[in-house]
NUTI-745953 format. One record per atom (N, C-alpha, C): residue number from 1; atom name; z, y, x. Coordinates in steps of 0.05 Angstrom, whole numbers, plus 32768, in hexadecimal, padded with zeros to 4 digits. Layout:
<pts>
<pt n="NUM" atom="CA" up="Z" north="Y" east="X"/>
...
</pts>
This chain:
<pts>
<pt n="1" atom="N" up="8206" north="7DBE" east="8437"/>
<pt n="1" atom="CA" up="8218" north="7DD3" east="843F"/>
<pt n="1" atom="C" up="821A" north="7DE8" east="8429"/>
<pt n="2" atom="N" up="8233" north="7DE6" east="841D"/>
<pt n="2" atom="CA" up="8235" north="7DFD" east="8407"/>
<pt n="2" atom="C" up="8232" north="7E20" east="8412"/>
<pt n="3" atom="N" up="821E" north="7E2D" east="8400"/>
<pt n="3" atom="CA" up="821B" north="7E49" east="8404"/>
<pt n="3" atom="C" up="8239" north="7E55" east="8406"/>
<pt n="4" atom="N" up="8233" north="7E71" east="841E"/>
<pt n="4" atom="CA" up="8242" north="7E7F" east="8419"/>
<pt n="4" atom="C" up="8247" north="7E93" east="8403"/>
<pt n="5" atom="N" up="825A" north="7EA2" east="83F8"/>
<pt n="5" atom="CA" up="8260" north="7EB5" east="83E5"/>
<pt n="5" atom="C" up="825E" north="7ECC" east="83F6"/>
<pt n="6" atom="N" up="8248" north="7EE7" east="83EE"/>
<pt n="6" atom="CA" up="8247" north="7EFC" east="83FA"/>
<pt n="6" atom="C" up="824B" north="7F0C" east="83DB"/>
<pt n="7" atom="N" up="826A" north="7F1F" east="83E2"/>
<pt n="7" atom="CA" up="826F" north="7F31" east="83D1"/>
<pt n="7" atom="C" up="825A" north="7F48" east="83CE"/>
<pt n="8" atom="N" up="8249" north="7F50" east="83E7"/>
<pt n="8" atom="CA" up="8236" north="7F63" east="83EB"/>
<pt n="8" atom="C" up="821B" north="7F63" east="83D8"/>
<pt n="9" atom="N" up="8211" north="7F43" east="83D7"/>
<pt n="9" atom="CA" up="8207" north="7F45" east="83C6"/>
<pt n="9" atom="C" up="81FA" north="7F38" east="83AD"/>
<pt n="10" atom="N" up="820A" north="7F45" east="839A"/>
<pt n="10" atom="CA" up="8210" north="7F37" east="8382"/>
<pt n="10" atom="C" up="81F2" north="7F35" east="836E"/>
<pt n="11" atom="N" up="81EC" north="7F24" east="835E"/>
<pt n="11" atom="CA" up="81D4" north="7F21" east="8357"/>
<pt n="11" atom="C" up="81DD" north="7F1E" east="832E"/>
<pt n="12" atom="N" up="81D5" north="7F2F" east="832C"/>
<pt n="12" atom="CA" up="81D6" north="7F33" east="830C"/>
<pt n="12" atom="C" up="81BE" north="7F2F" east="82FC"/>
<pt n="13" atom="N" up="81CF" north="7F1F" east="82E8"/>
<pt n="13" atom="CA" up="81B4" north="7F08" east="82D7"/>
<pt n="13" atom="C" up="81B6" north="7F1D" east="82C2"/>
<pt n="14" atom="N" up="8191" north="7F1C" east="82B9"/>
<pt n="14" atom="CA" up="818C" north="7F26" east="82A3"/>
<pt n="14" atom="C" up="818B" north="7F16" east="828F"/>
<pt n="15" atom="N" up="8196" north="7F26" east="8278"/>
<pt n="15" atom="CA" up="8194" north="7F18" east="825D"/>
<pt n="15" atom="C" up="817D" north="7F24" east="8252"/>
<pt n="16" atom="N" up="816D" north="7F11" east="8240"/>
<pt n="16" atom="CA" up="8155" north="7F11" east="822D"/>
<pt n="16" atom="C" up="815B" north="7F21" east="8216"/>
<pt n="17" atom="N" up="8155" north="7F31" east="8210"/>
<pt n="17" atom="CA" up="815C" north="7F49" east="81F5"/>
<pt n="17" atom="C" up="8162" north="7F36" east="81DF"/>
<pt n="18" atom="N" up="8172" north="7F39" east="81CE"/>
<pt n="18" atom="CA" up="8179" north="7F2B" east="81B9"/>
<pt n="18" atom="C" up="8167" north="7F31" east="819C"/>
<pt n="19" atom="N" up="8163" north="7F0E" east="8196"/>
<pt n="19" atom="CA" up="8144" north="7F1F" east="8184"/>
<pt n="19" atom="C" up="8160" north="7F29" east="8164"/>
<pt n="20" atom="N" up="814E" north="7F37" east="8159"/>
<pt n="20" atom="CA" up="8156" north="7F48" east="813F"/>
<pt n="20" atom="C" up="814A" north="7F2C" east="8125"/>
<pt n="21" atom="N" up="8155" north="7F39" east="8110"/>
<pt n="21" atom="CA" up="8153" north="7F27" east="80FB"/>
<pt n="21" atom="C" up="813A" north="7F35" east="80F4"/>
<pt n="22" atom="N" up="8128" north="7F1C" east="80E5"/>
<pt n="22" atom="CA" up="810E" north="7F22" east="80D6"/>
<pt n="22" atom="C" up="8114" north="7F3E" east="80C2"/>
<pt n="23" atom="N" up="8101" north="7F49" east="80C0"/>
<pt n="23" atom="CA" up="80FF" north="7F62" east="80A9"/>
<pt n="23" atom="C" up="80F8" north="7F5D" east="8098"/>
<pt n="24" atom="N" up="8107" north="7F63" east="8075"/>
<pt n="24" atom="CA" up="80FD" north="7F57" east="805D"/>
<pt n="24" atom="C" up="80DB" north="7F55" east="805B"/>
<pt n="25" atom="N" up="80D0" north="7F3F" east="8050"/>
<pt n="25" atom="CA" up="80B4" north="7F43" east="8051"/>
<pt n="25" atom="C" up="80B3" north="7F59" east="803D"/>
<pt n="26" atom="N" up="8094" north="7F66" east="8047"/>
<pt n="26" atom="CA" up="808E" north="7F80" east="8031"/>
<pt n="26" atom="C" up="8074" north="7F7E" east="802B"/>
<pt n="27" atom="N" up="806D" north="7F66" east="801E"/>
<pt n="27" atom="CA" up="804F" north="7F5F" east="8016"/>
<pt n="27" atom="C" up="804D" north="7F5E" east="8000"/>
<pt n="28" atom="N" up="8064" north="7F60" east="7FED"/>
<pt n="28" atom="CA" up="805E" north="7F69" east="7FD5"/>
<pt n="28" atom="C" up="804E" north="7F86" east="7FCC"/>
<pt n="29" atom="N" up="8055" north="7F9D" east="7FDF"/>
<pt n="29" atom="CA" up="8054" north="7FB3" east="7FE7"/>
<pt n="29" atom="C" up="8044" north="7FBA" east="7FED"/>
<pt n="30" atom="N" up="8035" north="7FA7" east="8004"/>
<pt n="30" atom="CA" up="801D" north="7FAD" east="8007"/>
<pt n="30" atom="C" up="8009" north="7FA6" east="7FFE"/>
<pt n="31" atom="N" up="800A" north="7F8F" east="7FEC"/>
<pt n="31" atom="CA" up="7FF2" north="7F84" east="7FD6"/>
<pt n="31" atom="C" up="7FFB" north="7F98" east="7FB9"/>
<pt n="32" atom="N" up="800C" north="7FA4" east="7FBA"/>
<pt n="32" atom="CA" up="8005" north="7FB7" east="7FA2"/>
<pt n="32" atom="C" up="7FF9" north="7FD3" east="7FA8"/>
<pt n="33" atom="N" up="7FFC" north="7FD1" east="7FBE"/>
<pt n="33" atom="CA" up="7FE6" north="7FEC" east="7FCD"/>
<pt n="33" atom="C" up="7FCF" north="7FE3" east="7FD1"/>
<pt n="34" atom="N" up="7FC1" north="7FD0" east="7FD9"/>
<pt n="34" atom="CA" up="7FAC" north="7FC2" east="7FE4"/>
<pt n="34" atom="C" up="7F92" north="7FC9" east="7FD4"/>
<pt n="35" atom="N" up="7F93" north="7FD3" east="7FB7"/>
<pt n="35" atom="CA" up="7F74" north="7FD7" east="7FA9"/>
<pt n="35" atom="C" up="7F73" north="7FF6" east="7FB4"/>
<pt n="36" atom="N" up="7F89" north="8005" east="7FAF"/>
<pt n="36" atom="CA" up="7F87" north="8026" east="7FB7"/>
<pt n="36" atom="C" up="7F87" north="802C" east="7FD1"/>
<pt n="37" atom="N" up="7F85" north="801A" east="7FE6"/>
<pt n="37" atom="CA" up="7F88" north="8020" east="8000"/>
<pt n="37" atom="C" up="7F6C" north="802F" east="8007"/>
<pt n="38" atom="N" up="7F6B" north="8046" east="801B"/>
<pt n="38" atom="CA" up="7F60" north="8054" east="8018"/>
<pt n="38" atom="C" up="7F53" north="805C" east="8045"/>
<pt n="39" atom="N" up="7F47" north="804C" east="804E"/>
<pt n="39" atom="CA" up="7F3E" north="8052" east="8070"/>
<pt n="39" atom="C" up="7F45" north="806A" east="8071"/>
<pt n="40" atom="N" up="7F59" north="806B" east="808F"/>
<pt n="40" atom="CA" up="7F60" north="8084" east="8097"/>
<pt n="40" atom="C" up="7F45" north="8091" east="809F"/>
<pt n="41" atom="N" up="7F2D" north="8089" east="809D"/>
<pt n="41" atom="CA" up="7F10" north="80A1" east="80A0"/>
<pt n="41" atom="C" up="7F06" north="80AC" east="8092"/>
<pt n="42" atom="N" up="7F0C" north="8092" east="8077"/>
<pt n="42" atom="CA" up="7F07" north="80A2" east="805D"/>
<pt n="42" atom="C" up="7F1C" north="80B9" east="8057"/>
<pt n="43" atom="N" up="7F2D" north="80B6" east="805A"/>
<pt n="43" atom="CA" up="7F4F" north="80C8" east="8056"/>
<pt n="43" atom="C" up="7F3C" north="80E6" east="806A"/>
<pt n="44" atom="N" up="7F37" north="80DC" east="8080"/>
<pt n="44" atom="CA" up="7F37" north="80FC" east="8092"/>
<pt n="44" atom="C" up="7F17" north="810C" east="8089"/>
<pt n="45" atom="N" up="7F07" north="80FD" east="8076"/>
<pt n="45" atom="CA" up="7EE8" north="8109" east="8072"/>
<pt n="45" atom="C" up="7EF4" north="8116" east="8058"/>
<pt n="46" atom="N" up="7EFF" north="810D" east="8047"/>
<pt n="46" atom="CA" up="7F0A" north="811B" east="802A"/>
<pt n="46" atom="C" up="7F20" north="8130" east="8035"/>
<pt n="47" atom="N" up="7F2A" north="8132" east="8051"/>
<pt n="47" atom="CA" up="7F3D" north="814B" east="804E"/>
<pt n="47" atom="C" up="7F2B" north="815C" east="805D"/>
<pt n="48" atom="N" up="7F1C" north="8155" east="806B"/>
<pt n="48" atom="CA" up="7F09" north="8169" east="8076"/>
<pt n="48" atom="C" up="7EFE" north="8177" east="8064"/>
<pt n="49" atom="N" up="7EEE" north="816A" east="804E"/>
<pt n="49" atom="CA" up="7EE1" north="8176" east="803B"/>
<pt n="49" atom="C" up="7EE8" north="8185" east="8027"/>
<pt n="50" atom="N" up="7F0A" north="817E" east="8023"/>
<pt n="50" atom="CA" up="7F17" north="818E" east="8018"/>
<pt n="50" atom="C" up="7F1E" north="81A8" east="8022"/>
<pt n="51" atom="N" up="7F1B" north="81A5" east="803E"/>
<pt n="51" atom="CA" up="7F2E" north="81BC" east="804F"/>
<pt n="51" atom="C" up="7F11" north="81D1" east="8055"/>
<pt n="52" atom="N" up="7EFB" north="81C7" east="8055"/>
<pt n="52" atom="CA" up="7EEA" north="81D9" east="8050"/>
<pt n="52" atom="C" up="7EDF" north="81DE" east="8036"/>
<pt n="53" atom="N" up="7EDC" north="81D5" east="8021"/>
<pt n="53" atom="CA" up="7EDE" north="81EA" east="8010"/>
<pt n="53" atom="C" up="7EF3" north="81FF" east="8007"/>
<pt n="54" atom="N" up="7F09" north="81F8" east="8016"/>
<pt n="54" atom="CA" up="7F23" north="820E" east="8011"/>
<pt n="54" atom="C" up="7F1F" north="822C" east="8022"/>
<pt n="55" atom="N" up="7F11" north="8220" east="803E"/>
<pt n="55" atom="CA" up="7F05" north="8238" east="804B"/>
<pt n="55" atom="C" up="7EEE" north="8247" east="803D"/>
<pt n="56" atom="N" up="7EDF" north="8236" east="8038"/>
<pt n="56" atom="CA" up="7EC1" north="8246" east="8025"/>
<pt n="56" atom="C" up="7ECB" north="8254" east="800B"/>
<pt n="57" atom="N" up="7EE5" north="8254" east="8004"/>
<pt n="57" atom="CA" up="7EEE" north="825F" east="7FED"/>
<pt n="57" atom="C" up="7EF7" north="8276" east="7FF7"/>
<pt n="58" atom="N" up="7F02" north="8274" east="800A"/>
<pt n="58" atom="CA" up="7F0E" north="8296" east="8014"/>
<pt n="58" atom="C" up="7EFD" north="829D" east="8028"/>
<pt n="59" atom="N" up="7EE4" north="8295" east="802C"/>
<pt n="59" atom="CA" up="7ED1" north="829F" east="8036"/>
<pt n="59" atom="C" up="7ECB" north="829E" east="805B"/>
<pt n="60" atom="N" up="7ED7" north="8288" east="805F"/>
<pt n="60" atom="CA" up="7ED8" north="827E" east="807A"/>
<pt n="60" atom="C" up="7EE6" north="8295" east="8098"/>
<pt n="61" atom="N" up="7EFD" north="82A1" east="8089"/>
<pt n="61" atom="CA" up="7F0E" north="82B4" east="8096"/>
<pt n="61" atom="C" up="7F15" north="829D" east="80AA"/>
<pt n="62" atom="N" up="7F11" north="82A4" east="80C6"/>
<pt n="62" atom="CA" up="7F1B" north="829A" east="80DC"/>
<pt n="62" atom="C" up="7F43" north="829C" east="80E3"/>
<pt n="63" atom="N" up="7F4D" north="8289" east="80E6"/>
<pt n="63" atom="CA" up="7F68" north="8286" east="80F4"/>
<pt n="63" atom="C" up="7F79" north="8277" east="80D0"/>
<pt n="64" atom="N" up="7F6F" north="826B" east="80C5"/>
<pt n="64" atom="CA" up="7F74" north="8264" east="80B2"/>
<pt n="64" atom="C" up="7F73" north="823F" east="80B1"/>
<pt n="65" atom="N" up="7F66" north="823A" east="80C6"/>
<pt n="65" atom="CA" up="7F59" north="821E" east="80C7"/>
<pt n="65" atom="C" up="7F6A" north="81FF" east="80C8"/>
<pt n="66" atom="N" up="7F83" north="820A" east="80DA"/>
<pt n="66" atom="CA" up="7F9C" north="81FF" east="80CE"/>
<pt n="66" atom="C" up="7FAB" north="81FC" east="80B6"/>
<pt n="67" atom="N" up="7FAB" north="8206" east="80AA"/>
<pt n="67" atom="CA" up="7FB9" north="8211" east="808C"/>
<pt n="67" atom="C" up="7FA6" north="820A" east="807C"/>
<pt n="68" atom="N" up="7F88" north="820D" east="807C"/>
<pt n="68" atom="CA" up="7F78" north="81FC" east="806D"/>
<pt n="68" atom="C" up="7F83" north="81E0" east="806E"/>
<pt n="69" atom="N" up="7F78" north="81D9" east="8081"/>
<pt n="69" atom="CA" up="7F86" north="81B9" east="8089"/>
<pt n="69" atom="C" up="7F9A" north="81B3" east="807E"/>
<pt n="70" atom="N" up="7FB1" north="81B7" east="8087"/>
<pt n="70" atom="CA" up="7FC4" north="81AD" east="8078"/>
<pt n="70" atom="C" up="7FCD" north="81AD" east="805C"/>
<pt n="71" atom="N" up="7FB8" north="81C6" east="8047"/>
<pt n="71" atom="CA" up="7FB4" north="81C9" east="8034"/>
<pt n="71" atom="C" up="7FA2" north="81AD" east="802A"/>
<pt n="72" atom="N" up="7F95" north="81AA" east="802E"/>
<pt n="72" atom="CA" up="7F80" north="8192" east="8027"/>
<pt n="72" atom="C" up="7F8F" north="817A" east="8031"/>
<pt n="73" atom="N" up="7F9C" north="817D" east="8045"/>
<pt n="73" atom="CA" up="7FAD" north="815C" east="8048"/>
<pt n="73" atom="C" up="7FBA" north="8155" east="8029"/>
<pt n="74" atom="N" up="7FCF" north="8167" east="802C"/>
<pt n="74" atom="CA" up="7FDB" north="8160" east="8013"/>
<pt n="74" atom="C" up="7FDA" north="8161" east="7FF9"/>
<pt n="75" atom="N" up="7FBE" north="8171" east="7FF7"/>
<pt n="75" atom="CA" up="7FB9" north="816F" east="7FDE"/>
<pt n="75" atom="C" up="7F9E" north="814C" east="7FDE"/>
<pt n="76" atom="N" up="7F99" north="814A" east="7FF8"/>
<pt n="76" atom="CA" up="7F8D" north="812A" east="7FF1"/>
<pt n="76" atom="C" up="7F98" north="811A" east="7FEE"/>
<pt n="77" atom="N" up="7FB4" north="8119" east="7FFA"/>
<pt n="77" atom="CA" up="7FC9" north="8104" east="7FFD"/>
<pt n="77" atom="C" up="7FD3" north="80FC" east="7FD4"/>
<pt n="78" atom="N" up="7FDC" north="811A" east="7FD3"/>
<pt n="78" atom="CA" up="7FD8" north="8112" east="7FBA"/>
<pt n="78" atom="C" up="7FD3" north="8109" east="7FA3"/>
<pt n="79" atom="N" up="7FBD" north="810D" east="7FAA"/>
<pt n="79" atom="CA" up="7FA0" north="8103" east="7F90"/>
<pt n="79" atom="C" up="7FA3" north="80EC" east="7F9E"/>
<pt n="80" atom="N" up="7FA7" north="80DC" east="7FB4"/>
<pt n="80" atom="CA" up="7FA6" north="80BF" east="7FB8"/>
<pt n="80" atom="C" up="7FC0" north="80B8" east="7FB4"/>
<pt n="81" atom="N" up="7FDC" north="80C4" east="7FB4"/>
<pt n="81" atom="CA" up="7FF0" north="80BB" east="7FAE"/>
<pt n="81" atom="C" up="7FF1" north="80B7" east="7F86"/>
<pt n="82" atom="N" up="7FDE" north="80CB" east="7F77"/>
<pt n="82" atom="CA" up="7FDA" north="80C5" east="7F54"/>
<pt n="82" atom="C" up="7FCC" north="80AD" east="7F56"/>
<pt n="83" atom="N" up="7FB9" north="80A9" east="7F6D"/>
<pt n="83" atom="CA" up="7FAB" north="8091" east="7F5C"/>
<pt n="83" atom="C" up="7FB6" north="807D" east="7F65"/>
<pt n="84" atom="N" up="7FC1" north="8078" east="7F78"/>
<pt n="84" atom="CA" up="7FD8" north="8060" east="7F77"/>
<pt n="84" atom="C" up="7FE9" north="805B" east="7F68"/>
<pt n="85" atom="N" up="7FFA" north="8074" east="7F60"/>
<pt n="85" atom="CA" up="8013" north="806F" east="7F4E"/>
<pt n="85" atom="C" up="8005" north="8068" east="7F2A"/>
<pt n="86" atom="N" up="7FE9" north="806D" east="7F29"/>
<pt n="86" atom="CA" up="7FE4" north="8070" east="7F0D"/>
<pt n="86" atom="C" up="7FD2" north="8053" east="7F08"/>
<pt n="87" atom="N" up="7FD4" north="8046" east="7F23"/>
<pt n="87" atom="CA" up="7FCE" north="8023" east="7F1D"/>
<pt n="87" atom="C" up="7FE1" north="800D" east="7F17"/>
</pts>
């Protein structure tokens, strides 16, 4: 016995997301970074250390501790962005 048709209630098919095209490989990229790669723990012990001797230089003035920080980020980032670029 063929089903009836109920306009009430209609049943809507999902479609499966449409996959995207592959992304150029970038392993060239990352094997020329791969000797200077540097653990993000090692990365956070050298800005610490940086960011405190920047406080011991102005003599550990409190409300400054941010601005140290971000002073020593970028000046580590740096010195790891020369020795990459100078291999």
């Amino acid at each position: 016995m063929p089903r009836e048709k109920n306009p009430e209630s209609t049943v809507e098919k999902k479609r499966a997301p449409r996959r995207r095209a592959a992304a150029p490989a970038a392993a060239p990229v990352v094997e020329a970074r791969a000797p200077n790669f540097v653990d993000p723990q090692q990365r956070a012990a050298l800005i610490a250390r940086a960011a405190y001797f920047r406080a011991m230089h102005r003599g550990f003035a409190p409300g400054h501790e941010v601005a140290d920080w971000l002073a020593a980020e970028a000046e580590v980032d740096a010195e790891l962005l020369q020795g990459t670029a100078g291999s």
